[in-house]
C-alpha positions in Angstrom: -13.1 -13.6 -10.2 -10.0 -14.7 -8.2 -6.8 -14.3 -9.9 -5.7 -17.6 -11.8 -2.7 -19.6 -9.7 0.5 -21.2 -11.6 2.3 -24.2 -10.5 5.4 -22.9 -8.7 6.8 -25.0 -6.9 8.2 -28.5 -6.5 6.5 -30.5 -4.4 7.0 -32.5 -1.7 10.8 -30.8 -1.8 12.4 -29.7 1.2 12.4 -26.3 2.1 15.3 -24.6 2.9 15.3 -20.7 4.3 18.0 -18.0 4.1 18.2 -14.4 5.7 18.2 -11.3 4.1 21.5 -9.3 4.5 23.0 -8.0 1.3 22.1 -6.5 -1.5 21.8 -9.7 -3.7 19.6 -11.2 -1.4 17.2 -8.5 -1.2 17.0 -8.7 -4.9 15.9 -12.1 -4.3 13.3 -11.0 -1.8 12.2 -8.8 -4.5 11.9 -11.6 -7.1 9.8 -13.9 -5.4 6.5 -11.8 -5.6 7.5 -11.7 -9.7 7.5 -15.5 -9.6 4.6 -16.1 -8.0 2.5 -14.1 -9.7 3.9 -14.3 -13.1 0.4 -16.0 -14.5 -1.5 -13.4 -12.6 -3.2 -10.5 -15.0 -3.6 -8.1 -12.3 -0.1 -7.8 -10.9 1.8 -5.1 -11.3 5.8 -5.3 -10.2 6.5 -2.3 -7.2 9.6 -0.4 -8.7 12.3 -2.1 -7.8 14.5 0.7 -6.1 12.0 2.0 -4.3 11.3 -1.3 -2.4 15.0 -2.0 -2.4 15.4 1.1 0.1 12.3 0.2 2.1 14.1 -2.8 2.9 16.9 -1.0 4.4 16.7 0.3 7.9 19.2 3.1 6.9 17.0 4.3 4.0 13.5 3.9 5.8 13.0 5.9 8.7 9.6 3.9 9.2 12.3 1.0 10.6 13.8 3.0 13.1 14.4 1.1 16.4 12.7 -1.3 14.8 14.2 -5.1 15.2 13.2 -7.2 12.4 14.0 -10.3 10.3 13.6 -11.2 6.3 13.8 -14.5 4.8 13.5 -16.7 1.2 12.4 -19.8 1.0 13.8 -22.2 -1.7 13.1 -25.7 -2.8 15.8 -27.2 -5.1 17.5 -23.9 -5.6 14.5 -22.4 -6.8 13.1 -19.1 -5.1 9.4 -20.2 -3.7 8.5 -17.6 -0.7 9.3 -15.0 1.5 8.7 -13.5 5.2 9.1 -10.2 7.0 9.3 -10.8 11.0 9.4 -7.2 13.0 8.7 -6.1 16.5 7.8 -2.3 16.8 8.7 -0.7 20.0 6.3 2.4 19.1 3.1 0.0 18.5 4.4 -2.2 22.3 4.1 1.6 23.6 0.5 2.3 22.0 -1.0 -0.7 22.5 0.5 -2.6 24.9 -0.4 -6.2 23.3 3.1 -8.1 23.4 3.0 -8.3 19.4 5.2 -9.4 17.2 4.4 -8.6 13.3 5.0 -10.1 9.6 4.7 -9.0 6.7 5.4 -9.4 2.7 3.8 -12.7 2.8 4.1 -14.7 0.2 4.3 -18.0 -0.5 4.2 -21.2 -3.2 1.4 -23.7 -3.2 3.8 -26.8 -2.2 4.1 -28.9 1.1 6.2 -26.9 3.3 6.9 -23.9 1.9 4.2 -21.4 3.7 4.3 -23.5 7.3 8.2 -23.2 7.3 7.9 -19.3 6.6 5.4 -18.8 9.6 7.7 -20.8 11.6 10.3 -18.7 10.9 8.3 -15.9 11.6 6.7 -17.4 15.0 10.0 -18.7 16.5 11.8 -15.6 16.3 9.0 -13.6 18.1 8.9 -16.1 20.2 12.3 -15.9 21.5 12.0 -12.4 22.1 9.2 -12.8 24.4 5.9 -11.8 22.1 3.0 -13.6 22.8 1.0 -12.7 19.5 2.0 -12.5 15.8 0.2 -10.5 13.7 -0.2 -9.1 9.7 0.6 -8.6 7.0 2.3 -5.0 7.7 4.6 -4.5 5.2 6.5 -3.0 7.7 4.1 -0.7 9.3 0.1 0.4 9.8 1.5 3.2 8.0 2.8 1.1 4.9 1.1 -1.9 3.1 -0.5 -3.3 5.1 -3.5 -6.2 5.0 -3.9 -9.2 2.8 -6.3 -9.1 0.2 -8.9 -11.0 0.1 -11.6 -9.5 -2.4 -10.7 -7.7 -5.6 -8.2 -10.0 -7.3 -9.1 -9.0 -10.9 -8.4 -5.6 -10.6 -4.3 -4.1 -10.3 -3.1 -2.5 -7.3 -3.1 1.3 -6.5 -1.0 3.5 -5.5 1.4 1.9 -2.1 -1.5 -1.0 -1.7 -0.4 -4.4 -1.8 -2.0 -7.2 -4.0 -1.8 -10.9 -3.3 -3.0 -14.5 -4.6 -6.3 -16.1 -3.1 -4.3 -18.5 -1.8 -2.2 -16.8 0.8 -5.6 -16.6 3.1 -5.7 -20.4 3.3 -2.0 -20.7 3.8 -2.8 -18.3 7.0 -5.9 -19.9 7.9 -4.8 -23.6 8.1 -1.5 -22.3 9.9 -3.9 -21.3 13.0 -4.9 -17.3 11.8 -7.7 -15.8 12.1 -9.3 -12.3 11.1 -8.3 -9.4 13.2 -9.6 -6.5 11.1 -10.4 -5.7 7.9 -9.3 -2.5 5.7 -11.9 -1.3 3.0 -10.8 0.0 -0.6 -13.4 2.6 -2.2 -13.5 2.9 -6.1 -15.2 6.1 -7.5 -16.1 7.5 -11.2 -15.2 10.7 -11.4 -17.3 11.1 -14.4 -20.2 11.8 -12.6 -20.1 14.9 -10.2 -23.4 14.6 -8.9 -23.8 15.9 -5.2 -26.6 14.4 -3.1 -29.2 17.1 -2.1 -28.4 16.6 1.8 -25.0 17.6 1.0 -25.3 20.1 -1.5 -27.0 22.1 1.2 -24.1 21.7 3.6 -21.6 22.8 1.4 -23.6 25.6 0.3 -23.8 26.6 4.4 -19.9 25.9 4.6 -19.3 28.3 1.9 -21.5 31.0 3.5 -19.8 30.5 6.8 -16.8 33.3 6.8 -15.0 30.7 9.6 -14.4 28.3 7.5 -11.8 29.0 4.2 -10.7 26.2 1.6 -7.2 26.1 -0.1 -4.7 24.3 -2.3 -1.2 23.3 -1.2 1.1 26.4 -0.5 3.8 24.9 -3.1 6.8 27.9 -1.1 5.6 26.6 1.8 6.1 22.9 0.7 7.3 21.2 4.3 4.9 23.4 6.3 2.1 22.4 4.6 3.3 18.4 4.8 3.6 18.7 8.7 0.1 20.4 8.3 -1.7 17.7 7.4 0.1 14.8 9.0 -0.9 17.0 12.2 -4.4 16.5 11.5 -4.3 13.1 10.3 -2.9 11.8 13.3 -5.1 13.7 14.9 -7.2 12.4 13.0 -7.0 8.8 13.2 -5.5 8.6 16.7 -8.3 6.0 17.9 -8.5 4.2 15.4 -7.5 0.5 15.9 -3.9 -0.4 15.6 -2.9 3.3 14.7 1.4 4.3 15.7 1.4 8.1 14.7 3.9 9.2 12.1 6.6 10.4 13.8 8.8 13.4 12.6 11.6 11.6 10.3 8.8 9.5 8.6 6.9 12.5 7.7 10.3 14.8 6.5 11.2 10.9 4.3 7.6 11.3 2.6 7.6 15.2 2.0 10.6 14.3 -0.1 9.3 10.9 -1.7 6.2 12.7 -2.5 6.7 16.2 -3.4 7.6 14.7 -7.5 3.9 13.7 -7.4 2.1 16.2 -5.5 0.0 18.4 -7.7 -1.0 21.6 -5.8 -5.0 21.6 -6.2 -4.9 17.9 -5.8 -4.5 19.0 -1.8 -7.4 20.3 -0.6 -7.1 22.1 3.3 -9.9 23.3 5.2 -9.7 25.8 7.7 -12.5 26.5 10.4 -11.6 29.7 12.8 -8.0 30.3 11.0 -7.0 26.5 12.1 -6.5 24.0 9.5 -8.8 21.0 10.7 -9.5 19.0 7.2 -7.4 17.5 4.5 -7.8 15.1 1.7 -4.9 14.3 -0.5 -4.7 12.8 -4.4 -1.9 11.2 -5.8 -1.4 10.2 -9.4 -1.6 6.6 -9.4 1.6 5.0 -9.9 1.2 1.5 -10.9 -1.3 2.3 -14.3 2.3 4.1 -15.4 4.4 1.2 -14.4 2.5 -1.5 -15.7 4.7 -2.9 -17.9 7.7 -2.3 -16.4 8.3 -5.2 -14.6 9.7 -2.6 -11.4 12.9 -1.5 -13.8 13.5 1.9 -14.9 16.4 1.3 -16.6 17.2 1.0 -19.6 14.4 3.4 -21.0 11.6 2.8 -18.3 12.0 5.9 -16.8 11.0 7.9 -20.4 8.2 5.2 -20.7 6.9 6.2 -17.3 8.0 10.6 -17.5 5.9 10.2 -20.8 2.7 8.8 -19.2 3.0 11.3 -16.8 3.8 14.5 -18.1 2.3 13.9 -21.3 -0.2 11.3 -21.9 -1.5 11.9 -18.0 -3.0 9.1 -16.1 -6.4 8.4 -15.7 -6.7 6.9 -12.1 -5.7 8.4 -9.1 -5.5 7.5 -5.1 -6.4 9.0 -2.1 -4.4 8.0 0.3 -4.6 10.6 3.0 -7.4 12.2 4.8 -9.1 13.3 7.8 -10.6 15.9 10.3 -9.8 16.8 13.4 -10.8 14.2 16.2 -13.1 16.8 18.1 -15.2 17.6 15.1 -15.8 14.1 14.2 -19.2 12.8 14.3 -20.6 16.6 13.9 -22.1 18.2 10.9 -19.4 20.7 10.4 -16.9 17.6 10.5 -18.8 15.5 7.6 -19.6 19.0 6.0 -15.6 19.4 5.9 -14.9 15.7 5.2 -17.3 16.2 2.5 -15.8 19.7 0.8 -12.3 18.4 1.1 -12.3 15.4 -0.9 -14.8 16.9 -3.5 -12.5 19.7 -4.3 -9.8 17.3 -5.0 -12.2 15.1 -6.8 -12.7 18.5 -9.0 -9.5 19.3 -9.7 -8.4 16.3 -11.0 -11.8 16.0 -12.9 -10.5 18.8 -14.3 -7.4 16.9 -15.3 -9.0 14.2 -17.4 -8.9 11.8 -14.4 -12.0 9.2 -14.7 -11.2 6.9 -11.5 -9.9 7.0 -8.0 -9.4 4.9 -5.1 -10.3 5.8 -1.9 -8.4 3.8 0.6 -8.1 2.1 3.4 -11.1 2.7 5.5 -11.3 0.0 8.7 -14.6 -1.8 8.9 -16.1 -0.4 11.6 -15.6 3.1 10.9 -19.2 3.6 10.1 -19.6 7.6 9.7 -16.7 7.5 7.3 -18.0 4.1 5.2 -21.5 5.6 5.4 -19.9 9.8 4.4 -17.9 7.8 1.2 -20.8 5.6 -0.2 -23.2 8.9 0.1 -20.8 10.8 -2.2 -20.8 7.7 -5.0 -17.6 5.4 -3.4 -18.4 1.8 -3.7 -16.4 -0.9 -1.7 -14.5 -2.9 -4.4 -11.5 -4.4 -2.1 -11.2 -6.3 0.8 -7.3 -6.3 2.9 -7.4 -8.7 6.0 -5.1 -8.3 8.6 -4.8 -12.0 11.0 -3.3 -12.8 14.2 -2.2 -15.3 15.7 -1.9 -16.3 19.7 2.3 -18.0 20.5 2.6 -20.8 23.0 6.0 -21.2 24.6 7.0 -23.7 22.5 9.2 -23.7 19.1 7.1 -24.4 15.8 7.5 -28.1 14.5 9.0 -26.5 11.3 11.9 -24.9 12.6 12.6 -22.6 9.6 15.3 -20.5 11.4 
């Protein structure tokens, strides 16, 4: 059922757009995702600090060399939208494709408002010579990133965005169209049933003296971080769109992450002494924060240390995983794919945890859709990424 849509804005109102620079007007960047979904049931408000830094190219190493642009839209005063515009050096280098990128897309349901926030977007890609616009990355293929599209009455995990059904129209009738399309997998955890064909592959694995399975090497915190993000963009270095994380991205999310990393909620795999599989649970952050409207303060922080050190939280996401790129496709590779995440799936079975989201997988990564709905994951969201081809002239709305 799509998520119901308030009346937020005024319409026919002119539109008027202001950059992002200080502090204040990153809390109203921040704001306008509250106001526009302030009638929607499944939102849940990103803490506020965190996204604050995110914002700031001196506290996100993810924005490094990065040029990029934010704006509000108002009508009247009132707050109404908002627009990320970034060009990525590192993804020109990949990929080659002249792109420019938006992100944090969102916008009111008013004449205006969502054409003059593209505009903004367009122009200023344009005058730096891109030739193509494309998103939402919210900055990077590495951070939120895709609009959803399917699954509006269930909240956001765990660093995955959540949007109104309307923002896909807004993109459509402004000349968008589908690029790719990311996959979010739901599992129950109360059932640990293994299907036959695997339960005789891990039984061969855990014959096989080459291969060895492990838990996180807690005194050996960073090494084990650089570990895996070695694999995975190993991993996933074919994969459409991909920009590997580079070394001050990775040291950033040792530290964000080590409050939430449980040890035996990492599962490596080793084949020959060399670590060539991964999968990586997190506690899922938003069921704490529900209700917290993205402040800790004045007594959100106990609120959210209580639900998780003592209640414990009951839904979890996995975030991070792959196998080495030359064992992809083989048996050993879905026989480790396969061991990796079920020992994390264990573990926090063990823990009391009931659900978990597997996510993103791209479309057309059959082995891996076909590997995740064997083992019991069934595809219950749907993020959109669009593009968009520039001409050399300026948008009508010139919103800059």
């Amino acid at each position: 059922m799509p998520a119901p849509e308030a009346d937020d804005a005024l319409p026919a109102s002119p539109v008027t757009l202001e950059p992002v620079h200080t502090a204040k007007d990153r809390a109203a960047f921040m704001d306008v995702a509250d106001i526009l979904h302030r009638s929607d049931p499944s939102w849940i408000a990103p803490l506020r600090f965190e996204m604050d830094e995110r914002l700031q190219a001196s506290k996100n190493p993810a924005l490094e060399g990065v040029d990029h642009a934010l704006w509000v839209a108002r009508q009247e005063g009132r707050l109404v939208g908002r627009i990320s515009a970034q060009i990525n050096p590192r993804h020109l280098e990949r990929h080659g494709d002249n792109a420019a990128h938006f992100g944090f897309f969102a916008a009111a349901d008013a004449p205006g408002v969502s054409e003059a926030l593209l505009a903004a977007a367009e122009n200023w890609a344009r005058e730096r010579g891109m030739t193509r616009l494309a998103g939402p990355f919210n900055f990077t293929i590495n951070q939120e990133c895709g609009l959803l599209v399917d699954g509006f009455d269930t909240p956001p995990a765990l660093m995955m965005g959540h949007d109104l059904p309307r923002y896909e129209r807004q993109l459509t009738q402004a000349g968008y169209t589908p690029a790719k399309d990311l996959i979010a997998y739901r599992f129950s955890l109360t059932n640990d049933a293994v299907p036959p064909r695997l339960q005789k592959l891990v039984k061969r694995l855990a014959s096989d003296p080459s291969v060895q399975m492990r838990s996180l090497n807690v005194s050996a915190y960073r090494q084990e971080v650089e570990t895996i993000m070695d694999i995975f963009n190993d991993a996933w270095s074919e994969n459409w769109g991909f920009i590997p994380f580079a070394p001050p991205e990775i040291a950033h999310m040792a530290t964000e992450l080590r409050p939430l990393v449980k040890p035996d909620w990492l599962s490596i795999a080793e084949w020959n002494g060399e670590p060539v599989a991964f999968a990586l649970a997190l506690p899922n952050l938003p069921e704490a924060t529900r209700d917290l409207g993205g402040r800790l303060l004045p007594f959100g922080w106990a609120k959210l240390l209580y639900r998780l050190k003592v209640a414990g939280l009951k839904s979890i996401r996995m975030p991070l995983m792959g196998v080495r790129k030359r064992l992809q496709g083989s048996t050993v590779g879905a026989g480790l794919s396969f061991a990796v995440i079920d020992a994390v799936y264990q573990a926090c079975r063990a823990r009391g945890v009931v659900t978990s989201e597997l996510s993103w997988i791209l479309d057309n990564n059959r082995n891996m859709k076909r590997l995740i709905e064997e083992i019991g994951g069934e595809p219950y969201k749907t993020y959109r990424l669009f593009e968009k081809p520039l001409g050399g002239e300026t948008s009508a709305a010139d919103a800059a």
